[in-house]
Each structure stands twice: as structure tokens, then as C-alpha cells.
PDB file of the backbone (N, CA, C, O) and the ligand in Angstrom, with CONECT records:
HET     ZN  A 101       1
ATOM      1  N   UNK A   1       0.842  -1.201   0.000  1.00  0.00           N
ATOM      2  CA  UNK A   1       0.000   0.000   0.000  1.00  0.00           C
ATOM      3  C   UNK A   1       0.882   1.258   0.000  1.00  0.00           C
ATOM      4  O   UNK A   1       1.957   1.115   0.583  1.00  0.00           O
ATOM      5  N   UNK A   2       0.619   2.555  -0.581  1.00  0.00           N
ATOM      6  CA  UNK A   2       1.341   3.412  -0.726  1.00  0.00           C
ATOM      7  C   UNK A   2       1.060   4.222  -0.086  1.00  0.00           C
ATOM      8  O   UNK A   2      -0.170   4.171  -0.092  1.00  0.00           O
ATOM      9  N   UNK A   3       1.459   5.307   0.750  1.00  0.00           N
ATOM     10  CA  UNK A   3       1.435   6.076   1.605  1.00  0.00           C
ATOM     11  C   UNK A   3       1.525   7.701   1.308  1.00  0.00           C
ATOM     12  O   UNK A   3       1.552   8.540   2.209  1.00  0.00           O
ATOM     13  N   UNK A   4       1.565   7.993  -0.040  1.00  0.00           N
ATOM     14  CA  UNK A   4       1.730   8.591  -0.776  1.00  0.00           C
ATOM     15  C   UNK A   4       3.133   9.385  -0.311  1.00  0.00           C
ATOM     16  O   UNK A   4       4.211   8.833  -0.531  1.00  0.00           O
ATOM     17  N   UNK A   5       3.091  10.499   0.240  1.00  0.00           N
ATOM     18  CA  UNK A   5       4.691  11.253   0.339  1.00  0.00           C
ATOM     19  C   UNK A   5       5.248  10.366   1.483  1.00  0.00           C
ATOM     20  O   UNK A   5       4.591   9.859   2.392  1.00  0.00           O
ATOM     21  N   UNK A   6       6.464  10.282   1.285  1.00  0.00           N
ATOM     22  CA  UNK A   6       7.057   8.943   2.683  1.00  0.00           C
ATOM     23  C   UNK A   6       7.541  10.442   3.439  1.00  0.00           C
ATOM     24  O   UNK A   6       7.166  11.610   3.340  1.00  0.00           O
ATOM     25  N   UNK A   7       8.489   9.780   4.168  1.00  0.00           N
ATOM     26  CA  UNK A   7       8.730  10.133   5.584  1.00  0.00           C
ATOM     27  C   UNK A   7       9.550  11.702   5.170  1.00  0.00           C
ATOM     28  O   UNK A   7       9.306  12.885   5.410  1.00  0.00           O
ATOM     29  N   UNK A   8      10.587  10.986   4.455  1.00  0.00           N
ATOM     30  CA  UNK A   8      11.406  12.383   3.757  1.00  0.00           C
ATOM     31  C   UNK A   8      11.011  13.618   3.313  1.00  0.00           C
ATOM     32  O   UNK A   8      11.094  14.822   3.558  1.00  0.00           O
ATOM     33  N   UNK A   9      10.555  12.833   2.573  1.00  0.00           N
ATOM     34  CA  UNK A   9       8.919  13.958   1.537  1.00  0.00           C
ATOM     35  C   UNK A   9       8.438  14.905   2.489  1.00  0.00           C
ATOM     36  O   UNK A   9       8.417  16.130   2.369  1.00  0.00           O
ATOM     37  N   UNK A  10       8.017  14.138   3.539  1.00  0.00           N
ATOM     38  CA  UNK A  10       7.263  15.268   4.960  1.00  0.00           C
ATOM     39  C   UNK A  10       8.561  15.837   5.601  1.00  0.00           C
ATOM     40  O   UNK A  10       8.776  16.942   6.100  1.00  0.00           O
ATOM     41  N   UNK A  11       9.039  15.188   5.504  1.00  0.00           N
ATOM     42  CA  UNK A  11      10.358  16.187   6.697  1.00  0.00           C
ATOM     43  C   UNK A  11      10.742  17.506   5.547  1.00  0.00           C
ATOM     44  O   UNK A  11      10.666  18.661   5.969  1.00  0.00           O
ATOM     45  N   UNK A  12      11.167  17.240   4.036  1.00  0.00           N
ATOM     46  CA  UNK A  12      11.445  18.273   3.151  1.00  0.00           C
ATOM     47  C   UNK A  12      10.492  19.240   3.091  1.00  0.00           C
ATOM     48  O   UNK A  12      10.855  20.408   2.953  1.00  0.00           O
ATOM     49  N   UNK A  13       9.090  18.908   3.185  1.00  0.00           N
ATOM     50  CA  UNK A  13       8.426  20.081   3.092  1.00  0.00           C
ATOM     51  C   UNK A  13       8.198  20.859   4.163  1.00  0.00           C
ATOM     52  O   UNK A  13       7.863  22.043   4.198  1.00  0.00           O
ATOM     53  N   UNK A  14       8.487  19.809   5.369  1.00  0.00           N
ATOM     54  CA  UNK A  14       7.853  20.831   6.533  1.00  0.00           C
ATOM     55  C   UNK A  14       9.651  21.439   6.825  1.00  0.00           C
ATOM     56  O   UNK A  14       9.716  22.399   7.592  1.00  0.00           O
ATOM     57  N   UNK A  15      10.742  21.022   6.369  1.00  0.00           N
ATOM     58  CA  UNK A  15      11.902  22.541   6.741  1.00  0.00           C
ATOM     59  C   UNK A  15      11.516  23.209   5.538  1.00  0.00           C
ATOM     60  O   UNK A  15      12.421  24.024   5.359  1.00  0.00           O
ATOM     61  N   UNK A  16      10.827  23.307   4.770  1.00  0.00           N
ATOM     62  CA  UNK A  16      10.837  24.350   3.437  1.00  0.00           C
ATOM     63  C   UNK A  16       9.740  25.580   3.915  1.00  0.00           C
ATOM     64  O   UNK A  16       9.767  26.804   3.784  1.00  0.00           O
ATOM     65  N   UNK A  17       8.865  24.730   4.472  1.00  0.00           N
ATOM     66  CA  UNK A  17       7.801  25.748   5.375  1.00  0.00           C
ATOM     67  C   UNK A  17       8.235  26.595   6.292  1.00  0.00           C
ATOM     68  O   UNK A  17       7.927  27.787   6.307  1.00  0.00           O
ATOM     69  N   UNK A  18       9.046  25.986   7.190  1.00  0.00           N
ATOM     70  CA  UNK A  18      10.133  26.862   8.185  1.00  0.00           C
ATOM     71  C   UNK A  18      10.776  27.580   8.205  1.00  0.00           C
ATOM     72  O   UNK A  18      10.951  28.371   9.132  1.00  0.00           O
ATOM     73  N   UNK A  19      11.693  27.503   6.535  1.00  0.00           N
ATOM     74  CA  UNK A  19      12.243  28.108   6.181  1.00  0.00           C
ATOM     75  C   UNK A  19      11.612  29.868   5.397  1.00  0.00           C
ATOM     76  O   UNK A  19      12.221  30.936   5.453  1.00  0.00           O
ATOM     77  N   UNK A  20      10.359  29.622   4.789  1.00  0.00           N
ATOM     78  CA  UNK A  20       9.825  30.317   4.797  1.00  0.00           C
ATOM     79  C   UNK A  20       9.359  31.100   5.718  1.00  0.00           C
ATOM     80  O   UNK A  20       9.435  32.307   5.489  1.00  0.00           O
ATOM     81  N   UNK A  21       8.806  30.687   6.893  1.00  0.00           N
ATOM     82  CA  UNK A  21       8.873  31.167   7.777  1.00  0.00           C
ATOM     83  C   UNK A  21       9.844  32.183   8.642  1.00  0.00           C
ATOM     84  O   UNK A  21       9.620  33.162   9.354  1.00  0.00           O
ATOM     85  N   UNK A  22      10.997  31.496   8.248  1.00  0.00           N
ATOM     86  CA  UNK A  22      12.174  32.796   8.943  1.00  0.00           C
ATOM     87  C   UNK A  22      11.984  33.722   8.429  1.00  0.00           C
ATOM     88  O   UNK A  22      11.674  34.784   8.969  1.00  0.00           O
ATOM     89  N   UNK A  23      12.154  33.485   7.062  1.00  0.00           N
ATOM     90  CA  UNK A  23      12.368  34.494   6.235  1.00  0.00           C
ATOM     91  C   UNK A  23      11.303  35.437   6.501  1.00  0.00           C
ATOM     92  O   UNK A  23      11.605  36.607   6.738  1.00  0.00           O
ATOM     93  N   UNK A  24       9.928  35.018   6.489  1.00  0.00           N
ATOM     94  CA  UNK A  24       8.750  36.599   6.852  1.00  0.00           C
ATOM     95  C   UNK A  24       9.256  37.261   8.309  1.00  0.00           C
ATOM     96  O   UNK A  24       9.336  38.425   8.701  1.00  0.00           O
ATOM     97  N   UNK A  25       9.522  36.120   8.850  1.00  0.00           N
ATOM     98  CA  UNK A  25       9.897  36.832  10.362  1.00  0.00           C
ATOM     99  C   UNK A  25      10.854  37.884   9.876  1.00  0.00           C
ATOM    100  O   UNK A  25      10.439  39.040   9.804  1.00  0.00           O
ATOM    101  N   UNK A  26      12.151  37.592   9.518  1.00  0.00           N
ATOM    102  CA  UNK A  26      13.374  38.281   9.607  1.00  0.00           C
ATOM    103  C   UNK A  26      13.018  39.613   8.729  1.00  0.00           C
ATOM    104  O   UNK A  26      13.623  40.685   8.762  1.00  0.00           O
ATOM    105  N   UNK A  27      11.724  39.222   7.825  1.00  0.00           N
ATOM    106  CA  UNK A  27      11.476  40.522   6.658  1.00  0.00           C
ATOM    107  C   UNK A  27      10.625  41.871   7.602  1.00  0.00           C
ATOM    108  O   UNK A  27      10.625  43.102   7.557  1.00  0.00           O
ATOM    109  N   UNK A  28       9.786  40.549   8.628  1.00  0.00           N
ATOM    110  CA  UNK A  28       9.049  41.723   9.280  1.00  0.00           C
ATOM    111  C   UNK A  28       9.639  42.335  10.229  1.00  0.00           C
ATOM    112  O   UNK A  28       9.175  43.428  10.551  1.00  0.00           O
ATOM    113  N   UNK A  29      10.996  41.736  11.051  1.00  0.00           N
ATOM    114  CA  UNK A  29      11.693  42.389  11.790  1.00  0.00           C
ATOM    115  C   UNK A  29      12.291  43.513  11.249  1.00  0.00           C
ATOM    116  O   UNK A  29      12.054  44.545  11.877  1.00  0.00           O
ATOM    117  N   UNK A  30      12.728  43.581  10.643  1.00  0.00           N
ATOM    118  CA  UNK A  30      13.983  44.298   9.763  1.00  0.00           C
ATOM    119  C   UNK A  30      12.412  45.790   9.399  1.00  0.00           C
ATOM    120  O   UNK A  30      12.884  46.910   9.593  1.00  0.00           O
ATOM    121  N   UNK A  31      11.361  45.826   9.104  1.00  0.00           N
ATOM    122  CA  UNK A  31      10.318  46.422   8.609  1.00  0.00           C
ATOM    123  C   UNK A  31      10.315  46.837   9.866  1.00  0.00           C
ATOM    124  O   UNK A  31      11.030  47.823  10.047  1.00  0.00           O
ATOM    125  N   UNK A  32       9.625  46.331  11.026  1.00  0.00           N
ATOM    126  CA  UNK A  32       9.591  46.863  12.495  1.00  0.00           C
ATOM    127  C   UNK A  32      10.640  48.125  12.642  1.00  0.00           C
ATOM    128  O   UNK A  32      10.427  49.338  12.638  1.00  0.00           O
ATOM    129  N   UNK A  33      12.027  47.260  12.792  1.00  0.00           N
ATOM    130  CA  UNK A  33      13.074  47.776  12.992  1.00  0.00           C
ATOM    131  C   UNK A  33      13.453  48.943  12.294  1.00  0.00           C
ATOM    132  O   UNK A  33      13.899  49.880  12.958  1.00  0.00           O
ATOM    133  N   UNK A  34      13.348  49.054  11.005  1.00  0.00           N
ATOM    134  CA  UNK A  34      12.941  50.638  10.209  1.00  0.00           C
ATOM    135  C   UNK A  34      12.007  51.716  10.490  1.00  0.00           C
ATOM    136  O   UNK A  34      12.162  52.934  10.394  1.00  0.00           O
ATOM    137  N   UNK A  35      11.102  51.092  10.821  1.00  0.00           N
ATOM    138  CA  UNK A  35      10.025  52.280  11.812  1.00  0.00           C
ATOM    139  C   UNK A  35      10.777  52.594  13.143  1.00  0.00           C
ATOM    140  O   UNK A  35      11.093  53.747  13.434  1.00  0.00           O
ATOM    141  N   UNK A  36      10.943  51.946  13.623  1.00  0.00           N
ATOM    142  CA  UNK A  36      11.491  51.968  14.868  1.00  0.00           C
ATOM    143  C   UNK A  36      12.435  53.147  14.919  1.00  0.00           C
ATOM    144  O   UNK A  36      12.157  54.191  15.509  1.00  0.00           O
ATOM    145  N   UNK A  37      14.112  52.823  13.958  1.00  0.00           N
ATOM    146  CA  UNK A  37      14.666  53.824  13.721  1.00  0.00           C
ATOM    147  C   UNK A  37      14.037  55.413  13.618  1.00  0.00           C
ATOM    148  O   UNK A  37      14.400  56.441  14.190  1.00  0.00           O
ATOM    149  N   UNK A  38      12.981  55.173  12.678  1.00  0.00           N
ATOM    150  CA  UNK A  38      12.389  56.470  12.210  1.00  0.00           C
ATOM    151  C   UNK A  38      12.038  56.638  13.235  1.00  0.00           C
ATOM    152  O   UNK A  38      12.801  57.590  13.400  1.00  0.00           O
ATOM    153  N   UNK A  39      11.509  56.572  14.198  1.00  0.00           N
ATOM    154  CA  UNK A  39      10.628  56.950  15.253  1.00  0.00           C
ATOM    155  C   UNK A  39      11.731  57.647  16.045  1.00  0.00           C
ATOM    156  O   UNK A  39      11.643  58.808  16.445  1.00  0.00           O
ATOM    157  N   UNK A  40      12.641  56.947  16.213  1.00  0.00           N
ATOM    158  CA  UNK A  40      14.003  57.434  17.141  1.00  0.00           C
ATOM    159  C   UNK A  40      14.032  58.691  16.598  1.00  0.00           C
ATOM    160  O   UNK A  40      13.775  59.688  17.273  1.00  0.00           O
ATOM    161  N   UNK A  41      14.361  58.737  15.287  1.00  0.00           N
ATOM    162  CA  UNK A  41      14.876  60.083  14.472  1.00  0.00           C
ATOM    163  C   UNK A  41      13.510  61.022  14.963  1.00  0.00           C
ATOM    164  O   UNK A  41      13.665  62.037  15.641  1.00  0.00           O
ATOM    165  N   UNK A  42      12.720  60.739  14.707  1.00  0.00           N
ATOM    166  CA  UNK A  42      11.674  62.040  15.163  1.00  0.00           C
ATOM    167  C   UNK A  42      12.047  62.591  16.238  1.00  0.00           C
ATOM    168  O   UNK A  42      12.324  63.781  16.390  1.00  0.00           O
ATOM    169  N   UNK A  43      12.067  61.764  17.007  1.00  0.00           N
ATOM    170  CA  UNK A  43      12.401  62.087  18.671  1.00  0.00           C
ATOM    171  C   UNK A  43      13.420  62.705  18.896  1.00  0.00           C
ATOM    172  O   UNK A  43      13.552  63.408  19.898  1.00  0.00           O
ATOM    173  N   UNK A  44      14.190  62.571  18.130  1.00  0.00           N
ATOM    174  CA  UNK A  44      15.793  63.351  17.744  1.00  0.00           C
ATOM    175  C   UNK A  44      16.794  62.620  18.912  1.00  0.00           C
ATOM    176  O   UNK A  44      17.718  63.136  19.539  1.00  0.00           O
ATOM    177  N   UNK A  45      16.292  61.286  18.971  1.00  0.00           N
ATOM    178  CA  UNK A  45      17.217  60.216  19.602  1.00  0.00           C
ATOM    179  C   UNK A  45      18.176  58.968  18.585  1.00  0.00           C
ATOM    180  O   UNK A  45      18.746  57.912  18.860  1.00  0.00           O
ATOM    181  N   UNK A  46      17.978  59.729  17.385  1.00  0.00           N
ATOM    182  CA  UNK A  46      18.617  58.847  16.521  1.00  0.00           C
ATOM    183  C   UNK A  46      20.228  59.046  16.738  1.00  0.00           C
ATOM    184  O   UNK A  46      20.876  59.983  17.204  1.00  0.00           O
ATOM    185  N   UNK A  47      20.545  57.963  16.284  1.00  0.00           N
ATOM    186  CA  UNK A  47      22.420  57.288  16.559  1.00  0.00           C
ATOM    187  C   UNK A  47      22.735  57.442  17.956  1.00  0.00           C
ATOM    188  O   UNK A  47      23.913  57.704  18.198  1.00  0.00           O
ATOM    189  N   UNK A  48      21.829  57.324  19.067  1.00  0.00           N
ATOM    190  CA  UNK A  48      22.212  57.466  20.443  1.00  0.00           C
ATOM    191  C   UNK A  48      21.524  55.793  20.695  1.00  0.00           C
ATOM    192  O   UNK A  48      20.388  55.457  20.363  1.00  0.00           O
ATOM    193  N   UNK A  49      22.577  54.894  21.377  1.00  0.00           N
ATOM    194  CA  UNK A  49      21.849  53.427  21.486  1.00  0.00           C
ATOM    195  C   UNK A  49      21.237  54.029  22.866  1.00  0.00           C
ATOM    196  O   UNK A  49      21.629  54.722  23.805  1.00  0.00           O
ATOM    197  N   UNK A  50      19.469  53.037  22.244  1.00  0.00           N
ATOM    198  CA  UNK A  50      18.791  53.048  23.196  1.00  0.00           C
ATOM    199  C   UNK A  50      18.773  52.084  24.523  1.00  0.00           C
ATOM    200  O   UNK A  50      17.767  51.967  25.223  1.00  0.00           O
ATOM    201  N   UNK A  51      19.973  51.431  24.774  1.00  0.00           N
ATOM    202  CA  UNK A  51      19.856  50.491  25.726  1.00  0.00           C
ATOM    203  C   UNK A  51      20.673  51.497  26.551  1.00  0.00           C
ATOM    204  O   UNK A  51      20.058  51.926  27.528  1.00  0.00           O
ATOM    205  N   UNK A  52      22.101  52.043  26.358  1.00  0.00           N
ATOM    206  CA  UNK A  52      23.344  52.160  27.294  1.00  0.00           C
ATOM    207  C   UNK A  52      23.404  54.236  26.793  1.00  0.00           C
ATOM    208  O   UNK A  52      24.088  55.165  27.224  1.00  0.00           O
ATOM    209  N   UNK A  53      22.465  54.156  25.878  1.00  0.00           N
ATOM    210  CA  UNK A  53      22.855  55.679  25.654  1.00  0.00           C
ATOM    211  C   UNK A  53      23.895  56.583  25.224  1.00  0.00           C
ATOM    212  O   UNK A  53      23.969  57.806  25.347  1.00  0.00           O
ATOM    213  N   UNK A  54      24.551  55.892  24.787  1.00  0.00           N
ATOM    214  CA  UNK A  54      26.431  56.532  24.210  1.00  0.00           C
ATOM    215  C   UNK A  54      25.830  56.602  22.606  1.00  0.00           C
ATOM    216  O   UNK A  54      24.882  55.951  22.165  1.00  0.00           O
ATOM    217  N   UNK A  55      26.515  57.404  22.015  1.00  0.00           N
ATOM    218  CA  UNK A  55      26.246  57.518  21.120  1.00  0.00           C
ATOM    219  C   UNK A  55      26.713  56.121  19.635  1.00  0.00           C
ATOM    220  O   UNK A  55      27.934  56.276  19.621  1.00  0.00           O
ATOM    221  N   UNK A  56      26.553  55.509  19.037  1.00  0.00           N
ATOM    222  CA  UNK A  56      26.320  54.491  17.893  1.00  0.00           C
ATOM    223  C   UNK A  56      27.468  54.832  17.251  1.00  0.00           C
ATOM    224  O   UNK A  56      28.546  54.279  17.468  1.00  0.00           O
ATOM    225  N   UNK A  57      27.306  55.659  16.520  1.00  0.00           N
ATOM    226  CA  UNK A  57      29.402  55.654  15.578  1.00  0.00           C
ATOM    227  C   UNK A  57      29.048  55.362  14.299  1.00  0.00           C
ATOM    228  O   UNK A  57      28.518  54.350  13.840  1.00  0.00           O
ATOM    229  N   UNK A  58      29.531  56.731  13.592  1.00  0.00           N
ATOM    230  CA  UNK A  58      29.399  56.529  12.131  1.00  0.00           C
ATOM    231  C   UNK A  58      29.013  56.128  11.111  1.00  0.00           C
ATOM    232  O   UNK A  58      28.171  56.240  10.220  1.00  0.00           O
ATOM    233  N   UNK A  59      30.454  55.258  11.718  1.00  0.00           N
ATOM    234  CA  UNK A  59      30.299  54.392  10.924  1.00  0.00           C
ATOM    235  C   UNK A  59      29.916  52.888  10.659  1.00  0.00           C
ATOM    236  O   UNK A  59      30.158  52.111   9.736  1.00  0.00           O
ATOM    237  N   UNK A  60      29.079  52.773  12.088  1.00  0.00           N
ATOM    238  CA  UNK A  60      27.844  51.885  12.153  1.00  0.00           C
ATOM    239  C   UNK A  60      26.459  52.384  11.406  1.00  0.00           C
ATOM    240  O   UNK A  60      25.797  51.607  10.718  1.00  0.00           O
ATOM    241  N   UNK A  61      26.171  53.471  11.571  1.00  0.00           N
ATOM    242  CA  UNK A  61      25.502  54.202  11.158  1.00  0.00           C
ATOM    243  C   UNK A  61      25.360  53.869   9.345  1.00  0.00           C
ATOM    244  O   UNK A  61      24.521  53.171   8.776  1.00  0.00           O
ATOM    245  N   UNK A  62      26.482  54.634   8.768  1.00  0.00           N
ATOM    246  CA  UNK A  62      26.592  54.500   8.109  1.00  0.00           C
ATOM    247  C   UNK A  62      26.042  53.105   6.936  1.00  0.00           C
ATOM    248  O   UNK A  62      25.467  53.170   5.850  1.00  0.00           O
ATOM    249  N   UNK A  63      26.470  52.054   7.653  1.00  0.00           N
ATOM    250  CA  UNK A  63      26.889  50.980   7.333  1.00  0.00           C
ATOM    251  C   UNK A  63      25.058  50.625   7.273  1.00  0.00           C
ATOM    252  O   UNK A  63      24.481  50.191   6.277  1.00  0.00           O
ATOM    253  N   UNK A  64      24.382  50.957   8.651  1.00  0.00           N
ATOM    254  CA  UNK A  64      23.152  50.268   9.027  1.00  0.00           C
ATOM    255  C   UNK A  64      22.339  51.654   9.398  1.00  0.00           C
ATOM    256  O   UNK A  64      22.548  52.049  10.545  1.00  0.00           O
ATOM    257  N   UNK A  65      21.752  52.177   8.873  1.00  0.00           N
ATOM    258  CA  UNK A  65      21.378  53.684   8.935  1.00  0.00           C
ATOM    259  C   UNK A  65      20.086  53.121   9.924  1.00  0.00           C
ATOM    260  O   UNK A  65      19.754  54.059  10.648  1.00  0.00           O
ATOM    261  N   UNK A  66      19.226  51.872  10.202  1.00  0.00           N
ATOM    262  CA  UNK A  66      18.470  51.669  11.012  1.00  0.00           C
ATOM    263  C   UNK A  66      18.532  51.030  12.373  1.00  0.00           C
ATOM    264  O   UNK A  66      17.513  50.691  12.975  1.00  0.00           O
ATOM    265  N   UNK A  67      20.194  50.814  13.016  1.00  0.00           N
ATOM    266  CA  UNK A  67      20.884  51.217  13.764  1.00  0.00           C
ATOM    267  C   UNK A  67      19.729  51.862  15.037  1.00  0.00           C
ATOM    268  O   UNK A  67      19.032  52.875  14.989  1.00  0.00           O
ATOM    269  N   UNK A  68      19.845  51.009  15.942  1.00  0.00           N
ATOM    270  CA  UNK A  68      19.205  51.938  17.059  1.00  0.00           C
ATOM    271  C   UNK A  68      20.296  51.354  18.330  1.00  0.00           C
ATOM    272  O   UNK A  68      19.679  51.639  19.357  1.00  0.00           O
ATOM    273  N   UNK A  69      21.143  50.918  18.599  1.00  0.00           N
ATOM    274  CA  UNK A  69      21.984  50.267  19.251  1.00  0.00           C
ATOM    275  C   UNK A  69      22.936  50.371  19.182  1.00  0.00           C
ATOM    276  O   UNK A  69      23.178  50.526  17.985  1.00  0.00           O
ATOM    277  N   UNK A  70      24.436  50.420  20.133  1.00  0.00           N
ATOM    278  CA  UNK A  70      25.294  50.362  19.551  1.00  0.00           C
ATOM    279  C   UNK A  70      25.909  49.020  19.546  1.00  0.00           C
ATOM    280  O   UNK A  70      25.220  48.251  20.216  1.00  0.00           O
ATOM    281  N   UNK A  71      27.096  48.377  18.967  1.00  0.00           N
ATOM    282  CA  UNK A  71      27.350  47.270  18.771  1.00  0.00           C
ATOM    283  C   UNK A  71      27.358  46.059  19.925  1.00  0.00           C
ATOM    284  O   UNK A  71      26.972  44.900  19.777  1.00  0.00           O
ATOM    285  N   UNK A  72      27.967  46.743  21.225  1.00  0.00           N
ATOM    286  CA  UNK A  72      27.716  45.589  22.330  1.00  0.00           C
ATOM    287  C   UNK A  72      26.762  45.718  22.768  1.00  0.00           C
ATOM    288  O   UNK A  72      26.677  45.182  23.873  1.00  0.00           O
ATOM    289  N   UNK A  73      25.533  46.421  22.293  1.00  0.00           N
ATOM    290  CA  UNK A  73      24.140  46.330  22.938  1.00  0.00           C
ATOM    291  C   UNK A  73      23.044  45.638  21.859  1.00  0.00           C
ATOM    292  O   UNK A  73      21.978  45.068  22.093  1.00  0.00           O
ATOM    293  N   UNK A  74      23.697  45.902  20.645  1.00  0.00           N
ATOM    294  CA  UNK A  74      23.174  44.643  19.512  1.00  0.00           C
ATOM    295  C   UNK A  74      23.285  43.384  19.884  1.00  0.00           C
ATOM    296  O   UNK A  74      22.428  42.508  19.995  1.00  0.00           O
ATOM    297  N   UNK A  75      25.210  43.372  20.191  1.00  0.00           N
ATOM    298  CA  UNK A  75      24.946  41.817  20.485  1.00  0.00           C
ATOM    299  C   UNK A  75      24.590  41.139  21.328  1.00  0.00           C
ATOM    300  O   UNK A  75      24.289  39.949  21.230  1.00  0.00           O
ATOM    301  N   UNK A  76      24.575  41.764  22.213  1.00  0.00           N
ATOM    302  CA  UNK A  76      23.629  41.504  23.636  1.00  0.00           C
ATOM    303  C   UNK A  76      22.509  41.025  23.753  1.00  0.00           C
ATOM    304  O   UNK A  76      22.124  40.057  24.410  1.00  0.00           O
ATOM    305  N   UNK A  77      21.720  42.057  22.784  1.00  0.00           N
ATOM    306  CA  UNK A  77      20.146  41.744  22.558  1.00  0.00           C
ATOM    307  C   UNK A  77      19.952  40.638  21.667  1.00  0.00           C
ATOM    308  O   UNK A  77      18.979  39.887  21.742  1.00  0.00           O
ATOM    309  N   UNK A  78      21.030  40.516  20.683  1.00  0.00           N
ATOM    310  CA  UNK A  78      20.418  39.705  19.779  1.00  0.00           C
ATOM    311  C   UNK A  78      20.934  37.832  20.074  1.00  0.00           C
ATOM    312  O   UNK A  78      20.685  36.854  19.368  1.00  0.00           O
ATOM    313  N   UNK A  79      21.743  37.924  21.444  1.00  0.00           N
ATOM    314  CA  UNK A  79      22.081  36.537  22.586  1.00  0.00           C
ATOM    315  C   UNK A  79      20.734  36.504  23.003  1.00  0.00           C
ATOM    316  O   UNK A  79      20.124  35.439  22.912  1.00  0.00           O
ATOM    317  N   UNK A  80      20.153  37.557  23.467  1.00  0.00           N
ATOM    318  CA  UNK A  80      18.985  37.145  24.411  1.00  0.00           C
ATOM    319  C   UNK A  80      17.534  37.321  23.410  1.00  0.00           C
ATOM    320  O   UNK A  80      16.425  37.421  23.935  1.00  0.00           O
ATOM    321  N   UNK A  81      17.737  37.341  21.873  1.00  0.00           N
ATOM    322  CA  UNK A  81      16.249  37.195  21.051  1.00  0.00           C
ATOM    323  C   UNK A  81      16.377  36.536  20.216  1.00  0.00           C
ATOM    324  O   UNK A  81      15.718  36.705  19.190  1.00  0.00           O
ATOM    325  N   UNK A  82      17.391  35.408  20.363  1.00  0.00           N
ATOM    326  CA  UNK A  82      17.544  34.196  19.354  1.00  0.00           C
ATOM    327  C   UNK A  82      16.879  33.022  19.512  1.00  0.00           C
ATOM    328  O   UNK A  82      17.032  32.111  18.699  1.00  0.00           O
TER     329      UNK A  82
HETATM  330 ZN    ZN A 101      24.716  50.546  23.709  1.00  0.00          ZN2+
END
């Protein structure tokens, strides 16, 4: 008797689903995270990280203009939202 998709079949589609899945996440983060910036900038708190308050740097800035953090407070946050 045939079972139609075997075992593989289901495991391939359901990481392909997952995988999709990151991806909206990471699209809608990154979307969040652009408002977010903007919002800073209104406030006229832009390139000042909002965790520790020192100012962000250039050429982080530069690099990531939606930047609300500075680098050891990125990586900080992003240990504790993985
Ligand atoms: Zn910081």
C-alpha cells in the first residue's frame, strides 16, 4: 500500500515551510526595525543606542542607517532574542 509522500517527503516540506517562515519573520523584523529607527529620528534620539545611551558611531551608522543600538548592545540583545 502506498502512503503517498514517505517520511522524507514530509520532513522536506515541513523545513521548506520553516524556512519560509524565517524568512517573513526576519522581513518583518527588519520592517519593524525601520520604523522603529524612524521613530528614534523624530524624537531626535537617533544614533544614540537606546539600551546604554552613548552615542552608535558613524560608521555603524553609516553601514546600518536603522541602527538603534550600539554594537555591544546589539549583540547583547540579539544573545537574548535568538
Ligand atoms: Zn549601547
Amino acid at each position: 500500500m502506498s502512503k503517498g509522500f514517505g517520511e522524507s517527503d514530509f520532513a522536506q516540506v515541513q523545513s521548506e515551510r520553516a524556512n519560509t517562515q524565517t524568512i517573513r519573520q526576519v522581513l518583518e523584523r527588519d520592517r519593524e526595525q525601520a520604523a522603529h529607527a524612524r521613530d528614534r529620528h523624530a524624537k531626535g534620539a537617533y544614533g544614540i543606542c537606546e539600551d546604554c545611551g552613548r552615542q552608535i558611531g558613524d560608521e555603524r551608522l553609516a553601514a546600518l542607517p536603522d541602527a538603534t543600538r550600539c554594537v555591544a548592545c546589539q549583540a547583547a540583545w540579539e544573545n537574548g532574542n535568538r
